[in-house]
matplotlib code that plots the C-alpha trace (Angstrom):
import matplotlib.pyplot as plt

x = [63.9, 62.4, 63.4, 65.5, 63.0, 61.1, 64.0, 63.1, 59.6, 57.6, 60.1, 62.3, 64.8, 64.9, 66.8, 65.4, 67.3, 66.9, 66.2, 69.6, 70.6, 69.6, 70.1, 72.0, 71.1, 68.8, 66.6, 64.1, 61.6, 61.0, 58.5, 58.1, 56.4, 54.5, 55.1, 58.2, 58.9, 58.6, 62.2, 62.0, 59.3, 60.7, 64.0, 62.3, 59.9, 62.8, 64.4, 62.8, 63.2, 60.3, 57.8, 57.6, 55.4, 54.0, 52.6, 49.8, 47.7, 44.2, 40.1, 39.5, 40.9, 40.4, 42.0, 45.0, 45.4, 45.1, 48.1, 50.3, 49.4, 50.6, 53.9, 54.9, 54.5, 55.9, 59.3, 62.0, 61.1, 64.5, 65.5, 65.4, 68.2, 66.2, 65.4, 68.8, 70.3, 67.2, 68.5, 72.2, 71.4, 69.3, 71.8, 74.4, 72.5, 71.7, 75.4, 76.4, 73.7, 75.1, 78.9, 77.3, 76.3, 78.7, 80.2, 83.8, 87.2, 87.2, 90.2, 92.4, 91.5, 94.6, 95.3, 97.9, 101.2, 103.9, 105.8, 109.6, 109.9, 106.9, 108.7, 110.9, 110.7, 110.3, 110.9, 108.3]
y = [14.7, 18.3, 20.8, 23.4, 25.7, 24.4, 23.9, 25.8, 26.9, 24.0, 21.5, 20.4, 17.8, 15.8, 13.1, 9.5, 7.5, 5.4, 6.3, 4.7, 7.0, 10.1, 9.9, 12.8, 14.4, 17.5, 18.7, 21.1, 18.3, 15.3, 12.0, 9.2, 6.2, 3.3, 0.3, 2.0, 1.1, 2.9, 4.2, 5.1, 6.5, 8.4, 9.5, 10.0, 13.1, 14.8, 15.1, 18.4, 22.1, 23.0, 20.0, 16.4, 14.2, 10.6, 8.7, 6.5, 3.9, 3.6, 3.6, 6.1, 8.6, 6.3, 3.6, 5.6, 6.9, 3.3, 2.7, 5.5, 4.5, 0.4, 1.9, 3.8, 0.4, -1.1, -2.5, -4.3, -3.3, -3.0, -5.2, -4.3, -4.8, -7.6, -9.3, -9.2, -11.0, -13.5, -14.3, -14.2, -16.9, -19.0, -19.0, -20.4, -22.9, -24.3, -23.9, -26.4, -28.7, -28.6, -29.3, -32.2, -34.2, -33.6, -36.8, -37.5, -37.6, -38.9, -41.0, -43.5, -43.7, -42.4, -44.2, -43.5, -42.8, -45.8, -45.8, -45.4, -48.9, -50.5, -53.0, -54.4, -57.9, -59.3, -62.2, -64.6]
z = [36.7, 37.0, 34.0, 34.5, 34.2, 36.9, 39.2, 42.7, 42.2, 41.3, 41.5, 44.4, 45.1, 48.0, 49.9, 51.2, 54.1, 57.1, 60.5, 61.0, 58.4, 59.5, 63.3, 64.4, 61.2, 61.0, 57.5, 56.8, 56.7, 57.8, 56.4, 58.0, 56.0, 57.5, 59.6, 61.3, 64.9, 67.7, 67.4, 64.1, 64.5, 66.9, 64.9, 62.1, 63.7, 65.2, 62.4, 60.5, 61.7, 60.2, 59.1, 60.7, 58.5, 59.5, 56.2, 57.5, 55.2, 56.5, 55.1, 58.5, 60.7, 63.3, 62.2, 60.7, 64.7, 65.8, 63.6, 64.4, 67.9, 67.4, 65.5, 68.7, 70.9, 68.3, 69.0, 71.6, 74.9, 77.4, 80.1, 83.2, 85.9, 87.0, 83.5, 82.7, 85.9, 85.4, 81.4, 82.5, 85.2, 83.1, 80.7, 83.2, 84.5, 80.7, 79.8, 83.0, 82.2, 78.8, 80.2, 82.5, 79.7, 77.3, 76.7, 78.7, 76.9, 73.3, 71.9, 74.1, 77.8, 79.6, 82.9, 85.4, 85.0, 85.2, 88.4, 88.0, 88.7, 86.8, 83.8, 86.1, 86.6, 90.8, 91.2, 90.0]

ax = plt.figure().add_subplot(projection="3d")
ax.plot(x, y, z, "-o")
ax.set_aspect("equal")
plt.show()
């Protein structure tokens, strides 16, 4: 906790959320720690007016841009149109195989219904 004497000069408070948190959300700065996504990555550096700060862990420049370069590949890519009808179709197909061998009816076998005259004797 910073003393009130301190309060505004040296000293300043600050907030600490999610990219989920924050989307839609604008601040006067912005930090972004490691092994985020490509979205949050993204959400998180357009979210300060004035500074946008990526936190990268590394021994070297080099790697530390090889890092901040993985974290914005990082992530689920989209379908495309294409993908999608391909999933959607495999999916149908594995659900009808599924129905095909399901076993039949359980419980009693149900045959046929009695005809209105079945019970009667005819002549033996």
């Amino acid at each position: 906790m910073c003393p009130p004497s301190t309060r505004g000069s040296t000293c300043k408070l600050a907030d600490a959320s999610t990219a989920h948190g924050v989307q839609g959300d604008t601040a006067e700065a912005s930090v972004v720690g490691p092994d985020v996504d490509a979205a949050g990555l993204y959400v998180g550096l357009t979210r300060g007016r004035v500074h946008n700060v990526a936190i990268v862990v590394a021994r070297t420049d080099a790697a530390a841009r090889e890092c901040l370069a993985e974290s914005m590949q990082r992530g689920t890519p989209e379908l495309t149109m294409q993908d999608a009808v391909r999933a959607a179709q495999a999916e149908m197909r594995r659900a009808a195989r599924e129905r095909d061998l399901a076993p039949m009816a359980t419980g009693p076998v149900a045959g046929p219904a009695p005809s209105a005259g079945a019970g009667r004797g005819r002549g033996i």
